[in-house]
Backbone and ligand atoms as CSV (ligand in chain L), in Angstrom:
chain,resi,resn,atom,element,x,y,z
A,1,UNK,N,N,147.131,-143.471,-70.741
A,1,UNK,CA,C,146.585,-143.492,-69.386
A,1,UNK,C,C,145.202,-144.157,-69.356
A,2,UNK,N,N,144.102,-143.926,-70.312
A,2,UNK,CA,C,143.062,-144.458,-70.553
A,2,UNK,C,C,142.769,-145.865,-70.839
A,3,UNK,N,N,142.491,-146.382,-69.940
A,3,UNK,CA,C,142.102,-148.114,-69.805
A,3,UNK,C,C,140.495,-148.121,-70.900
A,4,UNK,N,N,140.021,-149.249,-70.672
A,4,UNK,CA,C,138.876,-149.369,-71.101
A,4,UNK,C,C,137.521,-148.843,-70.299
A,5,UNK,N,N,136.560,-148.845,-71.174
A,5,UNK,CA,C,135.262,-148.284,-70.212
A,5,UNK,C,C,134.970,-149.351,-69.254
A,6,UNK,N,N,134.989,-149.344,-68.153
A,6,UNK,CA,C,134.411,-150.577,-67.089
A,6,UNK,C,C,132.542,-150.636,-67.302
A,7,UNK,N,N,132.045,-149.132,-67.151
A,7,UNK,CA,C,131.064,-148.646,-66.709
A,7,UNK,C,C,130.143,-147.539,-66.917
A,8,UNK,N,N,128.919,-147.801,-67.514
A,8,UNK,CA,C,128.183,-146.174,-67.806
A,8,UNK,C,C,127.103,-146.260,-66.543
A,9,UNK,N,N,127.176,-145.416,-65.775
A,9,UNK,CA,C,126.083,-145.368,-64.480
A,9,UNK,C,C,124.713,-144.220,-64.839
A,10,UNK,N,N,123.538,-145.053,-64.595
A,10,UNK,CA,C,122.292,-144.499,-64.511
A,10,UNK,C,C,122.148,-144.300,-63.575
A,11,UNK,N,N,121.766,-143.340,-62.980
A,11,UNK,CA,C,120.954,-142.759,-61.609
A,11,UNK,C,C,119.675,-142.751,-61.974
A,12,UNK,N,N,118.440,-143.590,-60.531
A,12,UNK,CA,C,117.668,-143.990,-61.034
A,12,UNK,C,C,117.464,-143.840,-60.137
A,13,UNK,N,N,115.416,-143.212,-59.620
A,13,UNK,CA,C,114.802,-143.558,-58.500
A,13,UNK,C,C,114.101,-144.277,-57.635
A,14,UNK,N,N,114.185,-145.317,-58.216
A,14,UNK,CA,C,113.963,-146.743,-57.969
A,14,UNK,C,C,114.301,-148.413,-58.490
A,15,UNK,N,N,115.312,-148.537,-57.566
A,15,UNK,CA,C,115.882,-149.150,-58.208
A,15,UNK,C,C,115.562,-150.840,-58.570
A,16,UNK,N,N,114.786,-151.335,-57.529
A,16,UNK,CA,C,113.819,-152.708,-57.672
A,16,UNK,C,C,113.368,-152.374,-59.598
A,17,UNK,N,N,112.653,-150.896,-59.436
A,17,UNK,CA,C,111.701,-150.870,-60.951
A,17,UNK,C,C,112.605,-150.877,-62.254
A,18,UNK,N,N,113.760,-150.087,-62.032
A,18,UNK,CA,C,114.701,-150.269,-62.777
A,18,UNK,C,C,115.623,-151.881,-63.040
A,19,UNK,N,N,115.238,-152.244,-61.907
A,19,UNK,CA,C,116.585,-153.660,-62.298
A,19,UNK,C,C,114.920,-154.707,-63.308
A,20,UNK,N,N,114.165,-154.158,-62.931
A,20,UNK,CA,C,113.020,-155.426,-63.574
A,20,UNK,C,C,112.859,-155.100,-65.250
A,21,UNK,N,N,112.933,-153.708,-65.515
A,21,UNK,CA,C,112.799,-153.374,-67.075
A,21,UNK,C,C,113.970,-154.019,-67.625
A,22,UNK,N,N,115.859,-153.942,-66.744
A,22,UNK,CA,C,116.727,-154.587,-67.310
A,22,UNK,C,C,116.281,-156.036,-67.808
A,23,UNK,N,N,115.776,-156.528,-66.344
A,23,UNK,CA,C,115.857,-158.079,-66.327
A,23,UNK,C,C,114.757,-158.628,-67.247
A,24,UNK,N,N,113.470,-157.934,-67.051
A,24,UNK,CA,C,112.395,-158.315,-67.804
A,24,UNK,C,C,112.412,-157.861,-68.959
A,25,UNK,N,N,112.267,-156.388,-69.264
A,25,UNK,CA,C,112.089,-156.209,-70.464
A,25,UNK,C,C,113.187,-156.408,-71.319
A,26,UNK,N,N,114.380,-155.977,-71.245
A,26,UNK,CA,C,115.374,-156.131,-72.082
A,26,UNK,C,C,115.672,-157.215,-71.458
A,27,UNK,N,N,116.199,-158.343,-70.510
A,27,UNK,CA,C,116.136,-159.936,-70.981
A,27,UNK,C,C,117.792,-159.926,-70.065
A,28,UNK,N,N,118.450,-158.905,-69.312
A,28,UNK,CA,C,119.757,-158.830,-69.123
A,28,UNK,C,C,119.745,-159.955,-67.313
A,29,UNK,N,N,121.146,-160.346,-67.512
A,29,UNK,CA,C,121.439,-160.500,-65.951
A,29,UNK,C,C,121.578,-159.208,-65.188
A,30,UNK,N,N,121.066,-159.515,-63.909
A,30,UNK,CA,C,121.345,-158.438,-62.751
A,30,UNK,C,C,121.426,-158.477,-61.503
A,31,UNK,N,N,122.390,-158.318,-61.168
A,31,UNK,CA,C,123.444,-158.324,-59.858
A,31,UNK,C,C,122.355,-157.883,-58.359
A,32,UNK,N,N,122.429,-158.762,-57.547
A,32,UNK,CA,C,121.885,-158.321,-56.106
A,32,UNK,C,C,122.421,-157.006,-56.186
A,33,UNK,N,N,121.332,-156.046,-55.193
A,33,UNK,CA,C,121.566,-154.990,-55.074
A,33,UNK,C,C,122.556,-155.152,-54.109
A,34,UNK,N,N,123.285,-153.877,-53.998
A,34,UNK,CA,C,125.052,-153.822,-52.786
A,34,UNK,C,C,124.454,-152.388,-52.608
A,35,UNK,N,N,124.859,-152.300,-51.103
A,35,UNK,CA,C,124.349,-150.685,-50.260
A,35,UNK,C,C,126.093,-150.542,-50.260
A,36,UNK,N,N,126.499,-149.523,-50.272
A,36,UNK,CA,C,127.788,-148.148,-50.622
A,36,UNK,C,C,127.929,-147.030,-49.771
A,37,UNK,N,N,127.131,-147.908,-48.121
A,37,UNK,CA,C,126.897,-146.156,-47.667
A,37,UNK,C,C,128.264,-144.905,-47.916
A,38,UNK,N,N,129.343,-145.649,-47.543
A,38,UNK,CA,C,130.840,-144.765,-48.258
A,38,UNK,C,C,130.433,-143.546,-49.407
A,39,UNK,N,N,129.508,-144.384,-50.160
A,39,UNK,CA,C,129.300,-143.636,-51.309
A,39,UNK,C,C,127.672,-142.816,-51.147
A,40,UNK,N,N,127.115,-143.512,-50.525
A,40,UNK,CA,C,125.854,-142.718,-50.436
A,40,UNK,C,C,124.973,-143.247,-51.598
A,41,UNK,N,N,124.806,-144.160,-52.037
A,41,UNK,CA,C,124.069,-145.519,-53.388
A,41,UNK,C,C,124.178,-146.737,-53.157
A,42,UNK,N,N,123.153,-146.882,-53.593
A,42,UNK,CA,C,123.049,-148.673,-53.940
A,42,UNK,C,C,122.966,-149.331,-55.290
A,43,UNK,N,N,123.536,-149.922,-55.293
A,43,UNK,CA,C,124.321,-150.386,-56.480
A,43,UNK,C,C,123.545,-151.667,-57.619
A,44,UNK,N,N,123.234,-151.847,-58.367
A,44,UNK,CA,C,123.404,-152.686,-59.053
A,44,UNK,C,C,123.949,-153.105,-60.288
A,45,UNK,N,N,124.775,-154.157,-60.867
A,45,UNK,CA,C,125.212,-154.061,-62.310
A,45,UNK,C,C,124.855,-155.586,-63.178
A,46,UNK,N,N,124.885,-154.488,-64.233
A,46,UNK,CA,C,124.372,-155.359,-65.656
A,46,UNK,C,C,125.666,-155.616,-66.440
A,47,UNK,N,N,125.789,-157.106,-66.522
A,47,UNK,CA,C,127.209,-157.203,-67.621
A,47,UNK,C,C,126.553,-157.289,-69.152
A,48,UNK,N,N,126.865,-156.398,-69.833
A,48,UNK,CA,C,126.458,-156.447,-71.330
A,48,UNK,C,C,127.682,-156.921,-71.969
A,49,UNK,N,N,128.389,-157.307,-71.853
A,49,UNK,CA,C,129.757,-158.304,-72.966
A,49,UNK,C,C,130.647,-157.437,-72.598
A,50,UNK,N,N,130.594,-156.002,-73.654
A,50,UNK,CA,C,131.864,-155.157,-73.296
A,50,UNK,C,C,131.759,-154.051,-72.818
A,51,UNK,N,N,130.885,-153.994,-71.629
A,51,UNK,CA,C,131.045,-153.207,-70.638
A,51,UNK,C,C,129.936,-153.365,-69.356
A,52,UNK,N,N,130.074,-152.804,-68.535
A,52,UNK,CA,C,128.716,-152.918,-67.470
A,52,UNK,C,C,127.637,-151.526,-67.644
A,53,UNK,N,N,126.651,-151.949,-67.180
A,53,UNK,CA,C,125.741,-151.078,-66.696
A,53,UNK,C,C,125.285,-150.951,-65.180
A,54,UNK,N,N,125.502,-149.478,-64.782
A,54,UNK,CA,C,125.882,-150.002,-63.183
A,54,UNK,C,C,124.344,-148.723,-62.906
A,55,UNK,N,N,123.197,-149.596,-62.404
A,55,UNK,CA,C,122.215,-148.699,-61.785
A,55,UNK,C,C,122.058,-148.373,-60.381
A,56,UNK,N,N,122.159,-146.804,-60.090
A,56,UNK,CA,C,122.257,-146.139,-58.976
A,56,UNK,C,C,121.193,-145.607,-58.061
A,57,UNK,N,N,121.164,-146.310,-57.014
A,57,UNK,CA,C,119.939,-145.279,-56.093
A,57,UNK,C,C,120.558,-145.095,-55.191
A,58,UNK,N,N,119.667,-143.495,-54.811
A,58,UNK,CA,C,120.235,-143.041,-53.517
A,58,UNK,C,C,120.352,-143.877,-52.090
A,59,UNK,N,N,120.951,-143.564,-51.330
A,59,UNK,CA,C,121.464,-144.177,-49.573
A,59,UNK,C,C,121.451,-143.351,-48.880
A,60,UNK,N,N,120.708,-143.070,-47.918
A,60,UNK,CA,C,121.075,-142.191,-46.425
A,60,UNK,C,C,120.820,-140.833,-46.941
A,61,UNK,N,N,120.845,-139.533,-46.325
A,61,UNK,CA,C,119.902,-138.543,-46.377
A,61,UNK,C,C,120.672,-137.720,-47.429
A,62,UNK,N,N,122.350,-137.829,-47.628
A,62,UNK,CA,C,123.304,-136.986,-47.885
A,62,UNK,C,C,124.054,-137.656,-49.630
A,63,UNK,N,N,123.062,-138.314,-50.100
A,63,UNK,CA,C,123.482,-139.100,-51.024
A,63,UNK,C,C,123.592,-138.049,-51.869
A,64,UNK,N,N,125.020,-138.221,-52.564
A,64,UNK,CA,C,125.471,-137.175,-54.217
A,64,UNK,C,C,124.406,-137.128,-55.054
A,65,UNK,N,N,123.932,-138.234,-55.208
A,65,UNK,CA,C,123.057,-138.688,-56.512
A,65,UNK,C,C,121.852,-137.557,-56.178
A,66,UNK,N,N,121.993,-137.146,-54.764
A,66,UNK,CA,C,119.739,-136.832,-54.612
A,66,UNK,C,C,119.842,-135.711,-55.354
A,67,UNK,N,N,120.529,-134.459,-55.538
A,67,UNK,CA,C,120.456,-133.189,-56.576
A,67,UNK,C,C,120.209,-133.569,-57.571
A,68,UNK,N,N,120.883,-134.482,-58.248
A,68,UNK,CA,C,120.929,-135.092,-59.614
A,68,UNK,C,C,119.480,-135.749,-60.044
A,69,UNK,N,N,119.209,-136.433,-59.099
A,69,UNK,CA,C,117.158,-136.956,-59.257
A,69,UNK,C,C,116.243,-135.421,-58.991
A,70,UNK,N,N,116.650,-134.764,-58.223
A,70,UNK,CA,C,115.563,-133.712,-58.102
A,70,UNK,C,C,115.570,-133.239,-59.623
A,71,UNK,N,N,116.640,-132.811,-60.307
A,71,UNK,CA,C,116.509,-131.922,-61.376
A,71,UNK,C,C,115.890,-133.181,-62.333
A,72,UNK,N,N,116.070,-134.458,-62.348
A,72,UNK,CA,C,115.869,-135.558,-63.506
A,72,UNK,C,C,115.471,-136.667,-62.841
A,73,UNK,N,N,113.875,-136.130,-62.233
A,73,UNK,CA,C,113.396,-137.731,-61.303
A,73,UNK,C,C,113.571,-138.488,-62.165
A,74,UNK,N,N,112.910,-138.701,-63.370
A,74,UNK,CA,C,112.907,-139.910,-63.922
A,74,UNK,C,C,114.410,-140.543,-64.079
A,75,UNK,N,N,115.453,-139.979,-63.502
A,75,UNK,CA,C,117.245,-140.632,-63.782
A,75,UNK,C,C,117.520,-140.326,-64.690
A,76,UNK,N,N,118.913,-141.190,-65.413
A,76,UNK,CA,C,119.321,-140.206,-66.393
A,76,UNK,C,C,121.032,-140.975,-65.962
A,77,UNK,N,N,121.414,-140.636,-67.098
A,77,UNK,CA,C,122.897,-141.134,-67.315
A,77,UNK,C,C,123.660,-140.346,-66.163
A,78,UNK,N,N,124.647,-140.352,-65.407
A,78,UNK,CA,C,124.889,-139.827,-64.237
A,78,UNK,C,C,126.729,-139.962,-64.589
A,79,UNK,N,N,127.293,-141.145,-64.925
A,79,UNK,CA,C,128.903,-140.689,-64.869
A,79,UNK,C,C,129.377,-142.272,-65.981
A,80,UNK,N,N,130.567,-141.233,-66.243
A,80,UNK,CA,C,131.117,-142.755,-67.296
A,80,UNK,C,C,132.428,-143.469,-66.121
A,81,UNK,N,N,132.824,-145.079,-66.036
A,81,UNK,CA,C,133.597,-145.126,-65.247
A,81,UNK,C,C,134.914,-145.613,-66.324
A,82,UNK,N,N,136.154,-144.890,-66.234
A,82,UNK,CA,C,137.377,-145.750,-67.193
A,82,UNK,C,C,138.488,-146.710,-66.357
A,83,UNK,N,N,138.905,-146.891,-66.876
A,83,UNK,CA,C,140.050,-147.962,-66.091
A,83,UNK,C,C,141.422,-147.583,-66.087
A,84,UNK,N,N,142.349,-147.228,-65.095
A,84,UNK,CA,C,143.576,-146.736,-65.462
A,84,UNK,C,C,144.273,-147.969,-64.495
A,85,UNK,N,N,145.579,-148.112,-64.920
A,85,UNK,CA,C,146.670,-149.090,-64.299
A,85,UNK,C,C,147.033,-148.783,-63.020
A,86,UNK,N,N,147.210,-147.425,-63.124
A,86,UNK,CA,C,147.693,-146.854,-61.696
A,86,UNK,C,C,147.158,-145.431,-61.154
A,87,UNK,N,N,146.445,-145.765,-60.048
A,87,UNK,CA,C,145.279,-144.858,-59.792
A,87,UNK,C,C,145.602,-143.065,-59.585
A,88,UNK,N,N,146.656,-143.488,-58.494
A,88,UNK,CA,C,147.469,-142.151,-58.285
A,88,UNK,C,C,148.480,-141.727,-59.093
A,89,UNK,N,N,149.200,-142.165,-60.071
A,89,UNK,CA,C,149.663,-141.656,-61.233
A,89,UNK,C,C,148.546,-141.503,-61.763
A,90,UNK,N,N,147.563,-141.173,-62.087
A,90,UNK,CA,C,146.750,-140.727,-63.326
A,90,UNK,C,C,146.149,-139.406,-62.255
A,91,UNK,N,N,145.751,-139.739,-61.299
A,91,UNK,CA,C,145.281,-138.567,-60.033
A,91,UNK,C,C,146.451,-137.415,-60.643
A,92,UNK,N,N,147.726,-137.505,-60.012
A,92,UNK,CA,C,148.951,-136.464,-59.838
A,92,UNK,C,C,149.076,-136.202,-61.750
A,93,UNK,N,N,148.559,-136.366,-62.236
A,93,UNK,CA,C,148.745,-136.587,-63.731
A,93,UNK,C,C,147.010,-135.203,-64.559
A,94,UNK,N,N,146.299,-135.600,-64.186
A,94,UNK,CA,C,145.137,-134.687,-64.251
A,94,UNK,C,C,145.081,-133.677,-63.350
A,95,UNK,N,N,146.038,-133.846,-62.289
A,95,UNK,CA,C,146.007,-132.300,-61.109
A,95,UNK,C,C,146.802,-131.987,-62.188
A,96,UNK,N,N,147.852,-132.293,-62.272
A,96,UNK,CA,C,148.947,-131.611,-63.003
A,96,UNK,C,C,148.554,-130.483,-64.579
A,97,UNK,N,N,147.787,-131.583,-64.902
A,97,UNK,CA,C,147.034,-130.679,-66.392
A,97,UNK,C,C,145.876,-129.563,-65.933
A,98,UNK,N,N,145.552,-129.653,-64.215
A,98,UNK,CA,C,144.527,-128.255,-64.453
A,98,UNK,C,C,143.342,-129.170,-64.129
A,99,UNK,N,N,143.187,-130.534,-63.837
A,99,UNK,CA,C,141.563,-131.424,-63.492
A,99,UNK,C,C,141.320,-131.138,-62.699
A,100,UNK,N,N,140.226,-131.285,-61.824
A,100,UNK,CA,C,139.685,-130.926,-60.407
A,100,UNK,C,C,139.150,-132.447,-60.028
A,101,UNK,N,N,139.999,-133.245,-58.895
A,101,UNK,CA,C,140.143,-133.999,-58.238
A,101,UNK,C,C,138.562,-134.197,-57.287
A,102,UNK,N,N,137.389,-134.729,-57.886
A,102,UNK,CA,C,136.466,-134.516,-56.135
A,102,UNK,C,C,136.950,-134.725,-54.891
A,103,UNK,N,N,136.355,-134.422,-53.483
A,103,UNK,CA,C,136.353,-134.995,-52.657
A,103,UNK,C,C,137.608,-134.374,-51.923
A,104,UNK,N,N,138.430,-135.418,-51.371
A,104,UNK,CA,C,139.429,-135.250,-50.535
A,104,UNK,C,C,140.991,-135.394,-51.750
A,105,UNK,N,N,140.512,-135.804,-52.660
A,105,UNK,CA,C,141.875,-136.653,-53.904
A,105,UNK,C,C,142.203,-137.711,-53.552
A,106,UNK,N,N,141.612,-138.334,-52.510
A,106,UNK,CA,C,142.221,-139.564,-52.155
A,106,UNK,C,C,141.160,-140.761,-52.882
A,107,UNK,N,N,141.934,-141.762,-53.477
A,107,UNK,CA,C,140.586,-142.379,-53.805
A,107,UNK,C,C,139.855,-143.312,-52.633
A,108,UNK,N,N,138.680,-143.881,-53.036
A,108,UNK,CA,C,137.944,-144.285,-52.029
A,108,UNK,C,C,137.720,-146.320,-52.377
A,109,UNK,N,N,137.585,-146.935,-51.918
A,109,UNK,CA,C,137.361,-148.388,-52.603
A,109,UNK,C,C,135.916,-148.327,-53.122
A,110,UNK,N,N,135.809,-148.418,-54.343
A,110,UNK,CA,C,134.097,-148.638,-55.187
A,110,UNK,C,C,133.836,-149.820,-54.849
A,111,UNK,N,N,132.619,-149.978,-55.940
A,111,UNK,CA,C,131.876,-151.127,-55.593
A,111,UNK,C,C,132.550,-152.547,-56.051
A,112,UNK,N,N,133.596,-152.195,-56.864
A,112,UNK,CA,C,134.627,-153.888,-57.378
A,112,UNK,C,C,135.590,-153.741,-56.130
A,113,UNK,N,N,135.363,-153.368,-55.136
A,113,UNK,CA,C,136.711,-153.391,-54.073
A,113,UNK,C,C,137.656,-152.600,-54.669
A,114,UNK,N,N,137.942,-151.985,-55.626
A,114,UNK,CA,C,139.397,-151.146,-56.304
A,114,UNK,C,C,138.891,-149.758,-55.957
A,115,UNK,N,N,140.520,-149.276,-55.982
A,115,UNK,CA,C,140.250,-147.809,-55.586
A,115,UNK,C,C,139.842,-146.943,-56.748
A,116,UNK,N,N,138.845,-145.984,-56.442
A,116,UNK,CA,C,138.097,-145.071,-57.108
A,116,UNK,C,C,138.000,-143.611,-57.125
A,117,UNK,N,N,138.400,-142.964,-58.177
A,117,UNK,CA,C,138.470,-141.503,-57.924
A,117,UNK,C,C,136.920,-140.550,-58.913
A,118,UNK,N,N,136.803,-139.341,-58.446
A,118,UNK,CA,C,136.019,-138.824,-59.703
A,118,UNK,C,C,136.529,-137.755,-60.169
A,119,UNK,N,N,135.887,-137.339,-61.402
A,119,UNK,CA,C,137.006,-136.136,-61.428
A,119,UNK,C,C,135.715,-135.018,-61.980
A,120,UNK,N,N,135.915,-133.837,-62.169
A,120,UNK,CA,C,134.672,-132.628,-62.102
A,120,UNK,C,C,134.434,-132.650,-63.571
A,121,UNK,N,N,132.878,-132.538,-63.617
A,121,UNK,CA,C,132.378,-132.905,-65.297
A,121,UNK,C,C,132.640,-131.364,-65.570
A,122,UNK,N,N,132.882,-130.098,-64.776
A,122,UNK,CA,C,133.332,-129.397,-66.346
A,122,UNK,C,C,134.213,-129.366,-66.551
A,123,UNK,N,N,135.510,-130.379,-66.307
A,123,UNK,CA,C,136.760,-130.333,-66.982
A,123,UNK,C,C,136.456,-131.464,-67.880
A,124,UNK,N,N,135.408,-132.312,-68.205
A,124,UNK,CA,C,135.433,-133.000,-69.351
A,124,UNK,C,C,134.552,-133.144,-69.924
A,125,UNK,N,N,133.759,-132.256,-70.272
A,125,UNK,CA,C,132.415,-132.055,-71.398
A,125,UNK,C,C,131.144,-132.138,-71.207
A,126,UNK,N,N,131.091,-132.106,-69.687
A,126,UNK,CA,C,129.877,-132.060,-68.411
A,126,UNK,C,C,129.454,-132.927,-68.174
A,127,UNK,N,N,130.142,-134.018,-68.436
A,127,UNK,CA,C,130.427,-135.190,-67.574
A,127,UNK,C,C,131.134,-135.933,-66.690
A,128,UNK,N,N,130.665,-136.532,-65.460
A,128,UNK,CA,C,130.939,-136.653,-64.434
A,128,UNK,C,C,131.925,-138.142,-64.992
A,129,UNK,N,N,133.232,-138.225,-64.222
A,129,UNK,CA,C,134.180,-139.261,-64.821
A,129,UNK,C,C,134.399,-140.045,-63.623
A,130,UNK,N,N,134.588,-141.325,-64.127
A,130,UNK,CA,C,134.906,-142.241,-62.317
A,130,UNK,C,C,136.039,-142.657,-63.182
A,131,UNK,N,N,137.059,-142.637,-62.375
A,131,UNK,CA,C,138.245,-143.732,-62.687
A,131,UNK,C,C,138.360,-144.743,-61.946
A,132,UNK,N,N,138.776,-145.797,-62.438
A,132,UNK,CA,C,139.213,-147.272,-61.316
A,132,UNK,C,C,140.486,-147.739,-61.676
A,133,UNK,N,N,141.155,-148.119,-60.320
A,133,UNK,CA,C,141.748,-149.175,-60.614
A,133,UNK,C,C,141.718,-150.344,-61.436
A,134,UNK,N,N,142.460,-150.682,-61.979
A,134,UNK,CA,C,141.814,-152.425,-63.244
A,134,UNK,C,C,142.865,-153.201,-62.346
L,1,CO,CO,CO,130.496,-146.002,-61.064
């Protein structure tokens, strides 16, 4: 069922300061920022060869991410994203084993346009999991 890692997401409280340490200090490309209000973040990503780095700031008053900065202003690793073939077979596939589906279970379109689910970090080692479509 497990595709490859697409994505490790930093939640970060600023994200201009964050994309400049990528770009400047470590030397990386980095993606115009993209607003997600759907998601409540703004987006940016870093292609490192074999995988992305996708940095997160909050959007609008109700953003997921803002609990997550209060406890860890300075940010902090926030969710891993994997890749599965088929979104809702792997959904009906982790209900089935006992996962806890966020949200509504329906997935939502992320930031590559593909549909996106999350699933609850204490069913996988207290980390927060994004799946995508590939
Ligand atoms: Co993500």
């Amino acid at each position: 069922m497990l595709g490859r890692l697409n994505h490790v997401a930093i939640a970060v409280p600023d994200l201009a300061a964050a994309s400049a340490v990528y770009r400047d200090t470590l030397g990386a490309k980095v993606t115009e920022p993209q607003a997600l209000p759907e998601h409540g973040v703004t987006v940016v990503f870093i292609d490192v060869g074999n995988t992305k780095i996708e940095l997160l700031e909050p959007l609008g008053e109700n953003s997921p991410i803002a609990a997550f900065l209060a406890k860890s202003p300075s940010g902090g690793m926030h969710h891993v994203c994997y890749e599965v073939d088929d979104i809702l077979a792997a959904r009906d596939h982790l209900k089935a084993s006992g996962a806890r589906v966020l949200g509504d279970g329906n997935p939502k379109t992320g930031a590559h346009g593909k549909p996106v689910l999350f699933l609850h970090p204490k069913d996988f080692q207290g980390t927060l999991v994004e799946l995508e479509q590939a």
